[in-house]
N, C-alpha and C positions, 0 to 999 in steps of 0.2 A: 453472548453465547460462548459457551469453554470450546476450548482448543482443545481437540482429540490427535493425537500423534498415529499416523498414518497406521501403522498396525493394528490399533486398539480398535482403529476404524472398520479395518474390515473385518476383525470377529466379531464385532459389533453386528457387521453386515450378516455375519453369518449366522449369527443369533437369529437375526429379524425372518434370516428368511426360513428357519428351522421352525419359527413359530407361525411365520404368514405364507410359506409357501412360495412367493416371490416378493420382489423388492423394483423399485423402478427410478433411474435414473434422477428423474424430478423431485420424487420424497427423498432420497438421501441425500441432494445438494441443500434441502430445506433445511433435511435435519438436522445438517453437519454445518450451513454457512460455510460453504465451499464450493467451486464453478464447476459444472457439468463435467467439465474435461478432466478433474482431479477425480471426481467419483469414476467415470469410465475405465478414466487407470486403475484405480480398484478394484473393479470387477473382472481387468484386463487378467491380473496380480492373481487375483482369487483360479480365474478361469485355468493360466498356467498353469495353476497346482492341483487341476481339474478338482478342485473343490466344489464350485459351480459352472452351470451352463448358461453364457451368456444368451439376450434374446432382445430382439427389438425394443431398445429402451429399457433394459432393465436386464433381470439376471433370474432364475430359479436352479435350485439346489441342484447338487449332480446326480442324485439318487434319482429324482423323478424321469430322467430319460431310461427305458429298460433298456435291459442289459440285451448287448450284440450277440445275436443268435450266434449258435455253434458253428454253424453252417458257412455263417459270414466270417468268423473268426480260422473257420482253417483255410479260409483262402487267403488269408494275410500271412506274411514273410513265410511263406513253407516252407521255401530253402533252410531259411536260420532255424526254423523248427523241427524241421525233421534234423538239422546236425546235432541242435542240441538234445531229441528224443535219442540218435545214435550215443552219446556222448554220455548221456544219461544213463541207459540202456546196461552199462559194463559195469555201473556201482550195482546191479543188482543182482546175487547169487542163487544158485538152486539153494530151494530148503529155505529161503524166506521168505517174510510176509511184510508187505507192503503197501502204505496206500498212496494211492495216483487221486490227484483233484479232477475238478471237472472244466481243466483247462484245454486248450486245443495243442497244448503243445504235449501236457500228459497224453494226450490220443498218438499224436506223434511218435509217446517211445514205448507204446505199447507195442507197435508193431515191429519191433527190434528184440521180440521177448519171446518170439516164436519157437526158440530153442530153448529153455530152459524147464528144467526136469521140479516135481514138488514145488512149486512159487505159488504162493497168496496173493491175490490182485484185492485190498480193501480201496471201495469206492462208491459216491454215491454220484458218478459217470453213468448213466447208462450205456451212452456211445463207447467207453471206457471198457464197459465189462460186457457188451458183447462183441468186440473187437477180442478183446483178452480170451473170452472166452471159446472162439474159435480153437483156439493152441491146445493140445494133446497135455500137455503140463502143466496149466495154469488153471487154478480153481478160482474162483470168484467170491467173493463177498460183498452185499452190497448193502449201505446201509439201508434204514428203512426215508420216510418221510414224505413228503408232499411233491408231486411231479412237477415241474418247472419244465414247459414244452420249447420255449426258447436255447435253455441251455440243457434241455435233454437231462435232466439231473434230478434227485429230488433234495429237498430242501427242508432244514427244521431240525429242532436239536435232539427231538424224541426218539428219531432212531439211533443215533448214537451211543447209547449207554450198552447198548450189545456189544460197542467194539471195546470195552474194558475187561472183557474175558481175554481180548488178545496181547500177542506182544508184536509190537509193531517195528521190525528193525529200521526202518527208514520210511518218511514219507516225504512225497515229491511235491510241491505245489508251485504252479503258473502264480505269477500277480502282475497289476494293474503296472506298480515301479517298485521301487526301493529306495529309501532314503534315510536320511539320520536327522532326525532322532523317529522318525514312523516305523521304521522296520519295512516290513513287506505290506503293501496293502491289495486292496482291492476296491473297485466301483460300488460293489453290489455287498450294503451291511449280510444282505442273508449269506451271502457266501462267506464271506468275510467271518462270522459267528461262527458255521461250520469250522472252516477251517483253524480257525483260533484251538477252537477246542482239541479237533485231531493232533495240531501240534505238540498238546502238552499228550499225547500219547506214544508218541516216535522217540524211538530214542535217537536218531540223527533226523534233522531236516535240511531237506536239499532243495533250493531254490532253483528253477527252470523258469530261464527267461531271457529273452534277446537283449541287445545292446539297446534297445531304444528307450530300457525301463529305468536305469541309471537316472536318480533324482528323481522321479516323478511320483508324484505323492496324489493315491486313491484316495475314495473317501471315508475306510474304515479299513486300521489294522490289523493284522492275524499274528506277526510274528515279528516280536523285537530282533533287531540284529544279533543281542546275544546267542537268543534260540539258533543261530543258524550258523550248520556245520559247514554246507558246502553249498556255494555257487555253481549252475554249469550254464554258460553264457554262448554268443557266435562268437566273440568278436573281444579283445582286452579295453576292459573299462577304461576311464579317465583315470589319473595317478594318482589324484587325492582318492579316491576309491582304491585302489590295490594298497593304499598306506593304510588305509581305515582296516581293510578287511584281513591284511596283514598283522593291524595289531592287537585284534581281536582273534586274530588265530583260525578266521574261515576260509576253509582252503578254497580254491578258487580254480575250476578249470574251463579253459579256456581252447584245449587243443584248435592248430588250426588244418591237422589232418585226423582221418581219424584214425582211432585205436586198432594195431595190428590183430586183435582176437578178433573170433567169431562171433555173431549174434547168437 
């Protein structure tokens, strides 16, 4: 039986389970002529890099768990989130147009946006653009596509070609982590397809996201590192991150009060 070197093994693994849907602890020590306990670390490996979801005896892909409702998602670190929707909040000017994803932390800096005169909210949030749309100043765009009741969002690339009549000066988007060489990802390929695309319509991209996403790698990318202009984070990354983002020239803020203007 040939000797597969530990890597080779588990995109191996992730092949199998991309064509079978799952995989199980028992077939792959066959497959591979290796003891249970080296495949587990496998899956251990894989799991960390939430590429898959481990499962009694075995493993299936990370896409087939849905995605955490909205509802579940803003009640997680709200603190970090609303500083970073604050934080966020002051890169954006009257007189622009801009699109927020349909993360909980873009909800977060909506609500920070209550003052601002002529602003574009593009999005395909619903929670997003009727939060937004409460505000006196804030007009709404939304794209079109397929309603997603979990994330309150619609989903699909068909309504998108509407927003190429626009100009998009900055778009904000939540992700799953950030890492090198993935860029930004996400759990969920449909968002993840969304968002890819808006990115190549912005002309700055700004990442929103707490300190716990440092390294951690979804299951589909939206945006290489170079796409991206600016970080707004809680809390100062590890140092091989401020050297990376440093030499790519993405600026990176991190305040830990906040900004003396007004919302």
């Amino acid at each position: 039986m040939r000797e597969v070197f530990p890597e080779i093994r588990r995109q191996e693994t992730l092949d199998l389970l991309k064509q079978a849907g799952q995989v199980s602890v028992t077939d792959l020590s066959r497959k591979y002529g290796v003891s249970d306990v080296t495949i587990r670390s496998d899956l251990q490996t894989l799991a960390e890099r939430n590429l898959i979801i481990r499962t009694h005896g075995g493993a299936i892909p990370a896409e087939a768990v849905p995605e955490i409702s909205l509802n579940l998602r803003r009640t997680q670190m709200t603190a970090e989130k609303e500083h970073i929707g604050f934080l966020a909040a002051h890169l954006i000017k009257d007189g622009e147009a801009v699109f927020l994803d349909t993360s909980s932390t873009a909800l977060a800096l909506v609500q920070h946006l209550k003052k601002r005169r002529e602003l574009t909210i593009i999005t395909n949030s619903l929670a997003v653009a009727q939060l937004g749309g409460e505000h006196y100043g804030i007009s709404i765009v939304l794209t079109g596509g397929i309603y997603q009741r979990d994330t309150d969002s619609l989903i699909g690339l068909n309504g998108l070609e509407m927003l190429r009549q626009f100009h998009i000066q900055k778009g904000f988007f939540g992700a799953h982590g950030l890492s090198d060489p993935e860029g930004l990802t996400d759990v969920s390929h449909t968002e993840a397809e969304i968002k890819r695309e808006v990115v190549k319509m912005c002309r700055q991209v700004i990442a929103i996201m707490d300190s716990s996403k440092w390294g951690r790698v979804g299951f589909s990318s939206f945006a290489h590192l170079k796409d991206i202009h600016t970080i707004v984070t809680d809390g100062r990354p590890p140092q091989k991150w401020v050297d990376k983002l440093t030499a790519l020239e993405i600026k990176l803020i991190t305040n830990s009060k906040h900004p003396n203007s007004e919302d």
